[in-house]
Wavefront OBJ file of the C-alpha trace (Angstrom):
o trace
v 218.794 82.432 76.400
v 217.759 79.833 79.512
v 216.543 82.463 81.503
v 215.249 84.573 78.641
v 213.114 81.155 77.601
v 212.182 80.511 80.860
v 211.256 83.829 81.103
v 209.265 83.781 78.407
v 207.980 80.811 79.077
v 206.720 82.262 82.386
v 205.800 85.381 81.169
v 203.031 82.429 78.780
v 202.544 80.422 82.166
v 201.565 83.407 83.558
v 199.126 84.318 81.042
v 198.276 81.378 80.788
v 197.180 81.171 84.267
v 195.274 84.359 83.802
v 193.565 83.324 81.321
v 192.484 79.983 82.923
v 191.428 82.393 86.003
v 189.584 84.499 83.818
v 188.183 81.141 82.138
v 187.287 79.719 85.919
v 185.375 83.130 86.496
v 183.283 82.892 83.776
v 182.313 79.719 84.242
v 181.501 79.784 88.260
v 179.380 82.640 86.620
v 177.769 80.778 83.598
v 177.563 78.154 86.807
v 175.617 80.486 88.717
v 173.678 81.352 86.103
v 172.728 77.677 84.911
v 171.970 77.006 88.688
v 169.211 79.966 88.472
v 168.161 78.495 85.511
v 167.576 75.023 86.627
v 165.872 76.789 89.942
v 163.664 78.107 87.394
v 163.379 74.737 85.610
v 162.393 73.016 88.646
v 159.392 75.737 89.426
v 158.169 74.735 86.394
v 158.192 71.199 86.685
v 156.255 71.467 90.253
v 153.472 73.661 88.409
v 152.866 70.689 85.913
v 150.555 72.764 83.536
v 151.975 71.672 80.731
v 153.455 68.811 79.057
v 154.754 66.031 81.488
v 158.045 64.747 82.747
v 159.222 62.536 80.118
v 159.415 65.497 77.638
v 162.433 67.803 77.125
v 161.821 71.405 76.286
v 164.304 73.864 74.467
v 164.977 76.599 76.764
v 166.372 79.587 74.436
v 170.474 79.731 75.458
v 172.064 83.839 76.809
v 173.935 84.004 73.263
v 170.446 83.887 71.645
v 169.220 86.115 74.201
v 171.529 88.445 73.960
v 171.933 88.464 70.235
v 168.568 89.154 70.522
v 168.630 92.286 72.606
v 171.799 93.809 70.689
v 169.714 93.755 67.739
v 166.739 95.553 69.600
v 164.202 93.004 67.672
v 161.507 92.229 69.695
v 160.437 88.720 70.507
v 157.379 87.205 68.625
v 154.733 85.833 71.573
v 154.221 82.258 70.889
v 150.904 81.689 69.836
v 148.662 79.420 72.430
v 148.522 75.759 71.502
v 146.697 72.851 73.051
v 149.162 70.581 72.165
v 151.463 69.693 75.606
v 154.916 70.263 73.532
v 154.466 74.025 73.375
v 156.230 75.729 75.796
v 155.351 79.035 76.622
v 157.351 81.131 79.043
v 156.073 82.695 82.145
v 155.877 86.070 81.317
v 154.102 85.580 78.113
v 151.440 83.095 79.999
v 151.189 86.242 82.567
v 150.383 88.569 78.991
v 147.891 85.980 77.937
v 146.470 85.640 81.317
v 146.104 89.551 81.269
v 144.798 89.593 77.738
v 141.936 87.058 79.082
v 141.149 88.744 81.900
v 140.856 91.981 79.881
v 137.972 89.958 77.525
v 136.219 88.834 80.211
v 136.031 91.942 82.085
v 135.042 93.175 78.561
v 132.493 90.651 78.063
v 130.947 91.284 81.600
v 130.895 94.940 81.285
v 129.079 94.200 77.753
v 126.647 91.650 79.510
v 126.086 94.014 82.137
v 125.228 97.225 79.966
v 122.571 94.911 77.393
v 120.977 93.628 80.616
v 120.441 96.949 82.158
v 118.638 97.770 78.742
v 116.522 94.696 79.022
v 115.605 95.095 82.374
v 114.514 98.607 82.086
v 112.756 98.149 78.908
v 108.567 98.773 78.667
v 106.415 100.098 76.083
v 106.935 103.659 76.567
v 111.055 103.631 76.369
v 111.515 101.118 74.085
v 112.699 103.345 71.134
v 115.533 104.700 73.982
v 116.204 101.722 74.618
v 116.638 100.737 70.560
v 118.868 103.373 70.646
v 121.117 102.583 73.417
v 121.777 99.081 71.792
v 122.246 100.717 68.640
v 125.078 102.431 70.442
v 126.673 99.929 72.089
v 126.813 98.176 68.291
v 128.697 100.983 67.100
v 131.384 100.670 70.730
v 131.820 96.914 70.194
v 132.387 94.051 68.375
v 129.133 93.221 66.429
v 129.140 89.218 66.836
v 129.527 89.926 70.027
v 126.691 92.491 70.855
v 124.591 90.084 69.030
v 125.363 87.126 70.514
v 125.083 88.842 74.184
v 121.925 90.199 73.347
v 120.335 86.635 71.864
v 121.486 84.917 75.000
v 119.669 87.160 77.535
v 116.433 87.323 75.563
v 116.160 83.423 74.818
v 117.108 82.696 78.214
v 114.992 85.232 79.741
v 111.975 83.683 77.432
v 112.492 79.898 78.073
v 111.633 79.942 81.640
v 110.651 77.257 83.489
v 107.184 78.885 84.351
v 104.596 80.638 82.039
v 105.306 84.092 80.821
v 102.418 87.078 80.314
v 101.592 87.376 76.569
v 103.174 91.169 76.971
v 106.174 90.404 77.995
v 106.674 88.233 75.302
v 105.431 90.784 72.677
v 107.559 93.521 74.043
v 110.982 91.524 73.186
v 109.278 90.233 69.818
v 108.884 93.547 68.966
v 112.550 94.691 70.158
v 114.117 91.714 68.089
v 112.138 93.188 65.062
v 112.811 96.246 65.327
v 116.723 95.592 65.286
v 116.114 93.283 62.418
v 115.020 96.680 60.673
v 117.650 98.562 62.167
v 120.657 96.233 62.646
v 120.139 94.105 59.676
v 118.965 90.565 58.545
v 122.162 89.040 60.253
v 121.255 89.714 63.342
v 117.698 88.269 62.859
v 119.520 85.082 61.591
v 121.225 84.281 64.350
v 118.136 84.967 66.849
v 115.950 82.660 64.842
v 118.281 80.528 64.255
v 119.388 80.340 68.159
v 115.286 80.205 69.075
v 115.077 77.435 67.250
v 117.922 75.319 68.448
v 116.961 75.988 72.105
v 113.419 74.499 71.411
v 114.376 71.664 69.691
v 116.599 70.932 72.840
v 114.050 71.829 75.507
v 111.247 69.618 73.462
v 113.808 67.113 73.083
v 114.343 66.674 76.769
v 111.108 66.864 77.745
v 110.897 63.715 75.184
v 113.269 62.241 76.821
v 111.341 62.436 79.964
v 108.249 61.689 79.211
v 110.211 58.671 77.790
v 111.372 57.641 81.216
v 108.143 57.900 82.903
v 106.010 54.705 82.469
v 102.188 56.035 81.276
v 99.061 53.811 80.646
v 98.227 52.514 77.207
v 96.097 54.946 75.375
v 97.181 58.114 77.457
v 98.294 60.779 75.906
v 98.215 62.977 79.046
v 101.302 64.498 80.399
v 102.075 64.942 83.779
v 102.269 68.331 85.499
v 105.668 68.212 86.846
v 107.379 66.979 84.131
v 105.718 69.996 81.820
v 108.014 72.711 81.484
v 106.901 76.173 79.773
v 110.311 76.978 78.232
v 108.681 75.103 74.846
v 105.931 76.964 75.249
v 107.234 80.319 75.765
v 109.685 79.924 73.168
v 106.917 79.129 70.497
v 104.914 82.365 71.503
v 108.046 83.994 70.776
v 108.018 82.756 67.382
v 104.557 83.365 66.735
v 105.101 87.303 67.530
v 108.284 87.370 65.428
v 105.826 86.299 62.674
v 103.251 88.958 63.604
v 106.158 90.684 63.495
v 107.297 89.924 59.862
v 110.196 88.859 61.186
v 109.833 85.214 59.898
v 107.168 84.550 57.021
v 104.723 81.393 57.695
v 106.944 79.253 55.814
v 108.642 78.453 59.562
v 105.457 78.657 61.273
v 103.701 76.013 59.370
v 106.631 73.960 59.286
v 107.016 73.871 63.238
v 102.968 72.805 62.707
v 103.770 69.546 60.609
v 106.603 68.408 63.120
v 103.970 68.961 65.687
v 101.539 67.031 63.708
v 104.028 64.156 63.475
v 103.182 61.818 65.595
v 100.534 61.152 68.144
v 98.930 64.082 69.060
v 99.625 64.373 72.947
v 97.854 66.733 75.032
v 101.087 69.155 75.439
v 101.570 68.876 71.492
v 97.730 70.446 71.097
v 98.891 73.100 73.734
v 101.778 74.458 71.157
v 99.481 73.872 68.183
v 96.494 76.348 70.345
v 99.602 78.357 71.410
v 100.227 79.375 67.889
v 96.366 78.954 66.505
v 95.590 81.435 69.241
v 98.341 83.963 68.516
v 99.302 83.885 64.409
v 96.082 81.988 63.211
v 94.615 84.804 61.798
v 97.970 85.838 59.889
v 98.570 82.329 58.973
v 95.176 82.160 57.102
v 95.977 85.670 55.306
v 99.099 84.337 54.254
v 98.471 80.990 53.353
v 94.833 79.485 53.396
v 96.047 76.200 51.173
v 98.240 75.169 53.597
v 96.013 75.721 56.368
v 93.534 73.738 55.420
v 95.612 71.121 54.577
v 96.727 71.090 58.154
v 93.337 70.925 59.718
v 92.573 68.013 57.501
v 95.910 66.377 58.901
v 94.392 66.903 62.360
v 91.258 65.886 61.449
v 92.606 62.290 60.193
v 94.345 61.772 63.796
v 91.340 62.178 66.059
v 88.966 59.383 66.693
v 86.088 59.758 65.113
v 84.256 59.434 68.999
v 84.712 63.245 70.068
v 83.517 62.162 73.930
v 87.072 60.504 73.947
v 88.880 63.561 73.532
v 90.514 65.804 76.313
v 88.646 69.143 77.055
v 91.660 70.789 75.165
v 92.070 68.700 71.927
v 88.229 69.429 71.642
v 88.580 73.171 72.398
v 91.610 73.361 69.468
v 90.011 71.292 66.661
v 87.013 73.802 67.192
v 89.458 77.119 67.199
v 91.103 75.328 63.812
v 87.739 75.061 62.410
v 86.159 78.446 63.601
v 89.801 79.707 62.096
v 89.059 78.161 58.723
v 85.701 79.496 58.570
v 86.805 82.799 59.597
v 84.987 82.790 62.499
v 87.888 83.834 65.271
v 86.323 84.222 68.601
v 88.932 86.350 70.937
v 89.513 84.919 74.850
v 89.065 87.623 77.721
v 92.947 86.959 78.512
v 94.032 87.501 74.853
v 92.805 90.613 74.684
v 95.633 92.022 76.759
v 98.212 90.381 74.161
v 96.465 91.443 71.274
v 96.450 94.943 72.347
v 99.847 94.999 72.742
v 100.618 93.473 69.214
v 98.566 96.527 67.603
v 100.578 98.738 69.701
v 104.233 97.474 68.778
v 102.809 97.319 65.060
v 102.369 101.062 65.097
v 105.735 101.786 66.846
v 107.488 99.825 64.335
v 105.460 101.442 60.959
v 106.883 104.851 62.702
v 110.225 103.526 63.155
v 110.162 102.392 59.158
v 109.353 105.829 58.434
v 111.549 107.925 60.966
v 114.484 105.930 60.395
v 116.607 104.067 57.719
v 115.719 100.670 57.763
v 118.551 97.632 56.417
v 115.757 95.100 56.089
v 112.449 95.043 54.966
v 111.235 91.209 54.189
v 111.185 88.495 56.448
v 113.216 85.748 56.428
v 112.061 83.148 54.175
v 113.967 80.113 56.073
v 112.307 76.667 56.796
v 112.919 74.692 60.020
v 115.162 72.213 57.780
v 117.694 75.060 56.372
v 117.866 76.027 60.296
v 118.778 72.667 61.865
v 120.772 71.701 58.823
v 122.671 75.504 58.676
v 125.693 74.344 60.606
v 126.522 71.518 58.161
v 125.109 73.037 54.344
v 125.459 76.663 55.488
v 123.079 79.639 55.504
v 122.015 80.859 52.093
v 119.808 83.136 53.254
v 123.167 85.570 54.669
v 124.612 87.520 51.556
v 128.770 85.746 51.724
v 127.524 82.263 53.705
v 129.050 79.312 52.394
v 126.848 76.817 51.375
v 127.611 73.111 51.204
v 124.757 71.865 48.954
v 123.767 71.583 45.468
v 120.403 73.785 45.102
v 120.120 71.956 41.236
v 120.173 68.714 42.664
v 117.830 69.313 45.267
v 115.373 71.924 42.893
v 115.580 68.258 40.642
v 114.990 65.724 43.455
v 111.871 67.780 45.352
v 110.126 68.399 41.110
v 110.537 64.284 41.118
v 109.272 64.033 44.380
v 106.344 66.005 43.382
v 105.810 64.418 40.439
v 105.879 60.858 41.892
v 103.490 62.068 44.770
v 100.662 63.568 42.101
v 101.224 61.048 39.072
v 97.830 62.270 38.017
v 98.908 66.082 37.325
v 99.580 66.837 33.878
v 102.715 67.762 32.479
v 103.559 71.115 30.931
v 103.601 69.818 27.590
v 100.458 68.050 28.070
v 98.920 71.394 28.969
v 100.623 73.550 25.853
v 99.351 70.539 23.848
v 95.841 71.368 25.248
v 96.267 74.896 24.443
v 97.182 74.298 21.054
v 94.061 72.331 20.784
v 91.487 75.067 23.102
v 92.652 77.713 20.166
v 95.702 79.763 22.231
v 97.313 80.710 19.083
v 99.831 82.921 20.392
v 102.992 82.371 22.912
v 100.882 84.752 25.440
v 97.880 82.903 25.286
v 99.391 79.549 25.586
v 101.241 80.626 28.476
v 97.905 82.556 30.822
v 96.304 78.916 29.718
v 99.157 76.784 31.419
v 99.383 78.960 34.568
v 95.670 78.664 34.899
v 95.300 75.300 34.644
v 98.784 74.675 36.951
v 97.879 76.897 39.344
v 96.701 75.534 42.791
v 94.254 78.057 43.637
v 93.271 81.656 42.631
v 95.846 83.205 44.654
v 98.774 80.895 43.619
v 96.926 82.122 39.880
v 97.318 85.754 40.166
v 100.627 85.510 41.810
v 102.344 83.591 38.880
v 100.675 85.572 36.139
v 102.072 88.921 37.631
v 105.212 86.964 36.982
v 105.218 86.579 33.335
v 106.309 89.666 32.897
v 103.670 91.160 29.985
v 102.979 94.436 28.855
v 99.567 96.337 29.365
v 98.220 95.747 25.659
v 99.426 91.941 26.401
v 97.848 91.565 30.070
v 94.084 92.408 27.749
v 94.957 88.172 26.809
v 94.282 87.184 30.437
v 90.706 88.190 31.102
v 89.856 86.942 27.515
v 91.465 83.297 27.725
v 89.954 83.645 31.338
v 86.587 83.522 29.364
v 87.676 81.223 27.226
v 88.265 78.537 29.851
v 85.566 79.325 32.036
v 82.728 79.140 29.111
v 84.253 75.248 27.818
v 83.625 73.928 31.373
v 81.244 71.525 31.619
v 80.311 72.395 35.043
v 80.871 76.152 36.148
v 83.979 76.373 37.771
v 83.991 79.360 40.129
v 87.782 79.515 39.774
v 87.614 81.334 37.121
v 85.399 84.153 38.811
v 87.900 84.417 41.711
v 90.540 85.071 39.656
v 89.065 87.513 37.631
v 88.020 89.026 40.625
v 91.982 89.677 42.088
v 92.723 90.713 39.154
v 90.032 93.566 38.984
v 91.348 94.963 42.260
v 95.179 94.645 41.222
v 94.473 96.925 38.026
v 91.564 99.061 36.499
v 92.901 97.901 33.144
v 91.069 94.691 33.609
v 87.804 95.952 34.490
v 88.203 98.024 31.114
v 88.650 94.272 29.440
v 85.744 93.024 31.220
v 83.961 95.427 29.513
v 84.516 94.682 26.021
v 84.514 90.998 26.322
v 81.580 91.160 27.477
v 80.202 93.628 24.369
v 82.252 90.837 22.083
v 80.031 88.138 23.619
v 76.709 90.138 22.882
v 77.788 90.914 19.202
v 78.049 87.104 18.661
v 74.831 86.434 20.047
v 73.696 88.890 17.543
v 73.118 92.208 19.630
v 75.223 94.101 16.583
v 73.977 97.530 17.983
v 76.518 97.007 20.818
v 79.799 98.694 20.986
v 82.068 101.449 20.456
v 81.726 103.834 17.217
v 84.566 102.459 15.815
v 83.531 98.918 16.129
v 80.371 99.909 14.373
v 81.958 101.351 11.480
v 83.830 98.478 10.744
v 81.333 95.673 10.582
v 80.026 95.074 7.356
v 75.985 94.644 6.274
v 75.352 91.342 6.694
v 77.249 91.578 10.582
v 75.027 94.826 11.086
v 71.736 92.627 10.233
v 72.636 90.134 11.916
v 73.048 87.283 9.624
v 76.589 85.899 11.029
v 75.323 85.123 14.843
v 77.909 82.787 16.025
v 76.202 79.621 17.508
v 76.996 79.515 21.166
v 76.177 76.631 23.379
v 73.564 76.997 26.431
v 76.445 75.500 28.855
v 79.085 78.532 27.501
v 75.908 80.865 27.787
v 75.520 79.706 31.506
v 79.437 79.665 32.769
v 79.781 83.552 31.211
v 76.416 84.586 32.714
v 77.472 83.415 36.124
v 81.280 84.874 36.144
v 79.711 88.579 34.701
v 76.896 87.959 37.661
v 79.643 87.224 39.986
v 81.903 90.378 39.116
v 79.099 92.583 38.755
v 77.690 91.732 42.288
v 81.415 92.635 44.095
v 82.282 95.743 41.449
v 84.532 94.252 39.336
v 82.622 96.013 36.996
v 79.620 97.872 37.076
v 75.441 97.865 35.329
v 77.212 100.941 33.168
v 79.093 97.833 31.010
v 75.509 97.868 29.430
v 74.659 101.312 28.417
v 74.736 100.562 24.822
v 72.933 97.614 25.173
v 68.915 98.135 23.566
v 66.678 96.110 25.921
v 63.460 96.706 23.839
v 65.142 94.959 21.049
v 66.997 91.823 22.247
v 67.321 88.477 20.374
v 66.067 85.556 22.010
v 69.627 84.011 23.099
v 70.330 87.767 24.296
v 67.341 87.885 26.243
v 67.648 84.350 28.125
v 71.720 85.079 28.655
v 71.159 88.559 30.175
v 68.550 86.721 32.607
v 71.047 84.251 33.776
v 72.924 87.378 34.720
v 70.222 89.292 36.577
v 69.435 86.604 38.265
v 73.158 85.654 39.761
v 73.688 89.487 40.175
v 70.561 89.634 42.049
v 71.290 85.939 44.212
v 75.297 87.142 44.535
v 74.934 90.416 46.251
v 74.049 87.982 49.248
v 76.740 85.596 49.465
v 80.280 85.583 49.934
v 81.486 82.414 47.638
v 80.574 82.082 44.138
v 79.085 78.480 45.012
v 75.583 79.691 44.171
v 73.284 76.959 41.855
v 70.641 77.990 40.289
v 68.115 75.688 41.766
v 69.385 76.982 45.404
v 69.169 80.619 45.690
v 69.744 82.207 48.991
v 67.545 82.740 51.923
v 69.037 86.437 53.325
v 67.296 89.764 52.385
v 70.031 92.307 52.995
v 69.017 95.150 50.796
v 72.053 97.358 51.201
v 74.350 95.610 48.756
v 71.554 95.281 46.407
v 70.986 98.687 46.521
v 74.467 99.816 46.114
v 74.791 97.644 42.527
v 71.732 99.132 41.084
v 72.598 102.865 42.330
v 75.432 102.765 40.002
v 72.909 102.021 36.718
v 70.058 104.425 38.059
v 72.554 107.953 37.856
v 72.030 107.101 33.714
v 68.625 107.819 32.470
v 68.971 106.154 29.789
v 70.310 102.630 30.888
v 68.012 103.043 34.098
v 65.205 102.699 32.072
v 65.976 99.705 29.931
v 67.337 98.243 33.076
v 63.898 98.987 34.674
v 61.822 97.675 31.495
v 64.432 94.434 31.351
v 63.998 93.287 34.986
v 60.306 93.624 34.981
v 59.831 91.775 31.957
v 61.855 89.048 32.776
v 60.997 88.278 36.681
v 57.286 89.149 36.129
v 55.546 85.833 37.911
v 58.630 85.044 39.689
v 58.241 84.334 43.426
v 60.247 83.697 46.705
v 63.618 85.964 46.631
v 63.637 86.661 43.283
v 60.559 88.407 43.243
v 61.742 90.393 46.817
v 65.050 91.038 45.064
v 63.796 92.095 41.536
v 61.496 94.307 43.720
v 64.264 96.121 45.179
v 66.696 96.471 42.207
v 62.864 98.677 40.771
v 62.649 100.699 43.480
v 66.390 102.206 43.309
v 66.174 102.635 39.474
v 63.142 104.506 40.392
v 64.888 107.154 42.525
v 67.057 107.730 39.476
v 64.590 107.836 36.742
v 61.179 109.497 37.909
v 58.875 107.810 34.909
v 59.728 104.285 35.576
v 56.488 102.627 35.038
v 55.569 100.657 38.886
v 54.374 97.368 38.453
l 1 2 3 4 5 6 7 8 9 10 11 12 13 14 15 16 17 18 19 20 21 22 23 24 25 26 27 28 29 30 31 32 33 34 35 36 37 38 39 40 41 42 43 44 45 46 47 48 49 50 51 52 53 54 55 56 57 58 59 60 61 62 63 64 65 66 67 68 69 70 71 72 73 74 75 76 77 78 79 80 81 82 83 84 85 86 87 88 89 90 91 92 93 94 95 96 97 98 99 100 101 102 103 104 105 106 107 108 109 110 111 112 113 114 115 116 117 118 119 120 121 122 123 124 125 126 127 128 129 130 131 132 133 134 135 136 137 138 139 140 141 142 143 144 145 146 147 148 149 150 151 152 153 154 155 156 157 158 159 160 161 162 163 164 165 166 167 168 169 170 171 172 173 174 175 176 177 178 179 180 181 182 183 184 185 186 187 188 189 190 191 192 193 194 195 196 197 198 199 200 201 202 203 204 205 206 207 208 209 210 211 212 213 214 215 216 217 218 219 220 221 222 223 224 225 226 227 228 229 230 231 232 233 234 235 236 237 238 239 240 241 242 243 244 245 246 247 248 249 250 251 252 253 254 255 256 257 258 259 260 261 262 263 264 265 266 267 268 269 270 271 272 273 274 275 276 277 278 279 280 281 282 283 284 285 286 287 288 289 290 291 292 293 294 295 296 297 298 299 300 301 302 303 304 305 306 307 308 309 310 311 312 313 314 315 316 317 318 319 320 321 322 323 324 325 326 327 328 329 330 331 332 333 334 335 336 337 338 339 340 341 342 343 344 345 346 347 348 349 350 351 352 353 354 355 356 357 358 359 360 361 362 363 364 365 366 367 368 369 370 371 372 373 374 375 376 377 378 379 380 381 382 383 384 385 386 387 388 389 390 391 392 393 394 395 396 397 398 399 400 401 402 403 404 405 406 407 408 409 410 411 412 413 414 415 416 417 418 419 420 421 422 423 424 425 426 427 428 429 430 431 432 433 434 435 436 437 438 439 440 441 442 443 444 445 446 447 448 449 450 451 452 453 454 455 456 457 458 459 460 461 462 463 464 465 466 467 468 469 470 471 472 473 474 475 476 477 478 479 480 481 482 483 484 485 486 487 488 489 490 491 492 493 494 495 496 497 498 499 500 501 502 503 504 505 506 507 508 509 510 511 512 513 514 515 516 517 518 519 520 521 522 523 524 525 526 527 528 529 530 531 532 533 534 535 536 537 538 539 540 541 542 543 544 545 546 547 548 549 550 551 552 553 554 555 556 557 558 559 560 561 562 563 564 565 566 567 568 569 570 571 572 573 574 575 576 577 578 579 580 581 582 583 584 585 586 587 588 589 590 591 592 593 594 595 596 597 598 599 600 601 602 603 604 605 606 607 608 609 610 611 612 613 614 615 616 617 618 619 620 621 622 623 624 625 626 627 628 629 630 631 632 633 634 635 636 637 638 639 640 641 642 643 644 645 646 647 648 649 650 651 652 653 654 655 656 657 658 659 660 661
């Protein structure tokens, strides 16, 4: 039993011992293995890219490894951190290397491609080139096409030295033309990007001129601190607005921060820069505002012109000449306005050819730009925005209110109605645009926004009438918008028309009007015995509107065909003379500003003619016409009697037995 027990017990020594030699192999191997691994370890520590030496990383032990691969899942890459606890493992930081090296060969191959297009591009390949970017939008990312493509043309624009005007125009016209194409987000960002990089470049140059030490009362700047990228990048903008890329909202407000200020000599460069280029756009869309801007830099020059630089002298005369409408082109503009009309074409044939994403400009102002990183950009369909548009639409009406304390309120002006006789919702409303309107423009625009039907839009030309015959003084406003209105819709010449037959039949003139009209107006309104009394001063205002819109074909002498001239009343008489003689005095002027004590001094005979040639084709009214004007401007001397003279003589080609004087 000894031996058996010792046996056995050596039979368990002996497996014992092969187990401990089986233990001692695996661990001179897991020793081997952990010496690798600390090899490994120490590599690491010499390459000192991340972390530092006081911190201990997890290194993933060969049971999780293994576990790992039995289960054949794969291993999720750690995701990139810039905080120094992260460990990432060298063959993933050799994937991520890869990965990065494939983006920026990407990236350069896209760079590459756009600037080939760029640099190739001219007037006559323009729409290839179009569609070669078009085409590279549809092979890549599009934030990054677009961003690519802003950063070659802005930095390609603000150069240090001056850039031809057709140059300029030809990458104006490529940015609008994807704007059309593309969409409105990729003229966002452009704009938006323009704008930044010359708020930085007139920044510095601030900064600069800052530095250098200048003379009291010089507002010179030197040469070699003048760089053109400000310059460049504001002729840019001026052709994206010839463009319709940006509306004159931007324009004008890059103006006022120009304005702000003193006015140095390299601030009245930009301001001629964009004069020069968009002036005559900027007073098509806006004329209010541009005048209010010339009277800004009217107020902050000296009233001694001699002072003045050659150049501040030469742009206060282009603002005025541009106010008057009096735009005298430069030899070297020529070149660059050429070029505009030629884009403009190309780009009306692209709108038709093609299917175009965006049709209005964008409607920004230089505040929503600089402030669109922190309140967002409301004009991009899904932008957050980060302000309150009620608080603000409240704070700017308070604003306005506190800045014109004078204005009356809306309910001052339906109170006002209420008291001129607008006894209808309609009427109350035409009466409180008109009077809250700031010009004749600003009129029309906000009556086409009420909305009315065509048997309500009759109520505008009469309250029109209204208003203009209660004046005191004649307001010429009224004319003006009477006149837009006439050349918006026919309807309102048709109104014209029988106000003005309504007027006549108050004065008395009962034989005037339609069939109908007749047939309802009882005996005593036939003979005449309910004239309304009408005051010389309402007589006067509605002589000179009707003289006004007669003179520019609002309406035409055929308004008075059923009017008998052998047989007027007195006030008839004197109020169709007033007429006669503003349709005779406006044929020659351009503003209804005429008095009647100042008539005017030209003798052009062709618009004369072309009123009267309308009345002469009837016999009938050519006649009365004939035996009307005679009568009334017989003795009359100066223009009058020249003018009178000529309004005969074409009624005579109609109507052979006109009597001659």
């Amino acid at each position: 039993m000894d031996e058996d027990g010792e046996e056995d017990e050596g039979d368990e020594e002996g497996v014992e011992g092969d187990e401990e030699l089986e233990g001692e192999e695996l661990d001179q191997r897991l020793g081997s293995e952990q010496e690798d691994t600390a090899d490994e370890e120490e590599d690491e520590e010499e390459w000192h890219g991340f972390g530092t030496e006081s911190e201990t990383e997890e290194v993933p032990s060969l049971m999780q490894v293994d576990r790992t691969e039995a289960t054949n899942e794969p291993v999720a890459a750690p995701q990139a951190s810039t905080s120094a606890s992260k460990y990432v493992p060298p063959h993933l930081r050799k994937r991520a290397e890869a990965e990065s090296v494939e983006l920026s060969e990407a990236q350069l191959k896209l760079t590459r491609q756009l600037k080939g297009l760029l640099n190739r591009m001219s007037e006559q390949n323009i729409a290839s080139i179009v569609d070669g970017v078009e085409e590279i939008y549809r092979n890549n990312r599009r934030h990054d096409v677009t961003e690519t493509l802003t950063k070659l043309i802005v930095d390609g624009i603000s150069s240090h030295s001056m850039l031809l005007d057709q140059y300029v125009v030809l990458h104006a016209a490529f940015v609008s033309a994807l704007h059309k194409l593309v969409g409105i987000e990729f003229a966002a960002f452009f704009v938006q990007h323009v704008v930044t990089s010359y708020d930085s470049h007139f920044a510095a140059l601030g900064d600069k001129l800052d530095a250098q030490p200048q003379p009291a009362g010089d507002t010179s700047t030197p040469d070699e601190l003048i760089g053109k990228e400000c310059s460049n990048l504001v002729v840019l903008l001026s052709e994206l607005y010839n463009f319709q890329v940006i509306s004159c909202v931007l324009i004008y407000d890059i103006i006022r921060s120009l304005l702000d200020g003193d006015l140095t000599e390299f601030k009245v460069e930009l301001l001629l820069k964009i004069a020069r280029n968009s002036g005559q756009q900027l007073r098509q869309d806006d004329p209010t505002a541009l005048k209010s801007i010339i009277q800004v830099v009217h107020s902050k020059i000296p009233q001694d012109t001699s002072a003045l630089s050659s150049r501040t002298r030469f742009m206060v005369e282009t603002l005025s000449n541009l106010k008057n409408n009096k735009v005298k082109k430069a030899a070297g503009q020529a070149a660059g306005g050429e070029a505009v009309e030629r884009m403009k074409k190309f780009l009306s044939g692209l709108s038709k050819k093609r299917h175009v994403m965006s049709h209005e400009p964008l409607r920004v102002t230089l505040e929503d730009l600089r402030s669109a990183e922190t309140k967002g950009k409301w004009w991009l369909v899904g932008a957050a925005w980060g302000g309150n548009p009620l608080v603000e639409h409240q704070q700017e009406a308070s604003n306005r209110e506190a800045a014109t304390p004078d204005a009356p309120s809306e309910n001052a002006l339906f109170k006002l109605a209420k008291k001129q006789g607008m006894n209808t919702d309609i009427r109350r409303g035409i009466f409180v645009v008109l009077m809250s309107s700031d010009d004749y423009a600003d009129a029309c625009e906000r009556l086409a926004q009420l909305r009315l039907t065509e048997v309500q839009q009759r109520e505008i030309i009469r309250v029109i009438l209204h208003c203009c015959g209660n004046e005191k003084q004649y307001n010429p406003y009224y004319a003006l918008v009477g006149q837009q209105l006439c050349r918006l819709s026919h309807s309102h010449k048709i109104t014209l028309q029988f106000c003005l037959w309504d007027f006549l039949r108050d004065m008395g003139e009962t034989t005037v009007g339609g069939a109908e009209i007749l047939k309802n107006l009882s005996e005593d309104e036939r003979a005449g015995f309910n004239v309304k009394s009408i005051s010389s001063t309402r007589m006067r205002n509605v002589a000179r509107a009707f003289g006004w819109w007669i003179a520019k074909d609002c309406c035409t002498l055929a308004i008075l065909k059923p009017v008998d001239f052998t047989v007027l009343k007195p006030q008839a008489q004197a109020f169709l003379k007033e007429l006669f003689t503003h349709v005779l005095a406006n044929t020659q002027l351009s503003t209804p500003l005429l008095s009647s004590e100042n008539l005017p001094t030209t003798r052009n005979k062709g618009p004369l003619e072309e009123v009267f040639m309308k009345g002469a084709k009837i016999e009938t009214l050519a006649l009365g016409l004939a035996y009307f004007i005679r009568e009334a401007f017989r003795g009359e001397g100066g223009f009058l009697k020249w003018a009178s003279q000529v309004a005969l003589d074409v009624l005579r080609t109609g109507v052979d037995n006109v009597p001659v004087i």
